[in-house]
C-alpha positions, 0 to 999 in steps of 0.5 A: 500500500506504501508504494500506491500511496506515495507514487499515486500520481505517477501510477496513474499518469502512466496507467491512464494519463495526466489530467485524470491523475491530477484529479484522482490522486489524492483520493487513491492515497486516501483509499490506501488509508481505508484499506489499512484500516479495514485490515486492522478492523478485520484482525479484531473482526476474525480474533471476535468470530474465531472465539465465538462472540458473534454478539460482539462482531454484530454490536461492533458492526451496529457501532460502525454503521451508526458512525457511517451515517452520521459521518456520511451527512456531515464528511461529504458536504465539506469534502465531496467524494473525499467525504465518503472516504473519510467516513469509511475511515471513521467507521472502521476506527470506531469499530477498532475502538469498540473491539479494543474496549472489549478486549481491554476487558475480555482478555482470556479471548486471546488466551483461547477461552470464553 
C-alpha cells in the first residue's frame, strides 16, 4: 500500500494519463488509508468470530454503521467524494475502538477461552 500511496500520481499518469491523475490522486492515497484500516478492523473482526462472540462482531458492526451515517451527512458536504472516504475511515476506527474496549476487558479471548 506504501508504494500506491506515495507514487499515486505517477501510477496513474502512466496507467491512464495526466489530467485524470491530477484529479484522482489524492483520493487513491486516501483509499490506501481505508484499506489499512479495514485490515486492522478485520484482525479484531476474525480474533471476535474465531472465539465465538458473534454478539460482539454484530454490536461492533451496529457501532460502525451508526458512525457511517452520521459521518456520511456531515464528511461529504465539506469534502465531496473525499467525504465518503473519510467516513469509511471513521467507521472502521470506531469499530477498532469498540473491539479494543472489549478486549481491554475480555482478555482470556486471546488466551483461547470464553
Amino acid at each position: 500500500y506504501l508504494p500506491l500511496a506515495i507514487f499515486s500520481h505517477s501510477i496513474l499518469s502512466w496507467w491512464i494519463g495526466g489530467s485524470f491523475a491530477a484529479h484522482t490522486y489524492l483520493l487513491v492515497r486516501v483509499m490506501t488509508v481505508t484499506s489499512v484500516s479495514y485490515l486492522v478492523y478485520d484482525i479484531f473482526y476474525n480474533i471476535y468470530q474465531s472465539s465465538g462472540k458473534f454478539k460482539v462482531n454484530a454490536y461492533a458492526s451496529l457501532v460502525g454503521a451508526m458512525t457511517l451515517a452520521i459521518l456520511l451527512f456531515i464528511l461529504p458536504r465539506h469534502f465531496g467524494l473525499l467525504g465518503v472516504v473519510y467516513s469509511m475511515i471513521g467507521m472502521h476506527w470506531a469499530m477498532i475502538g469498540f473491539y479494543g474496549l472489549f478486549l481491554v476487558k475480555n482478555r482470556s479471548i486471546l488466551l483461547g477461552s470464553r
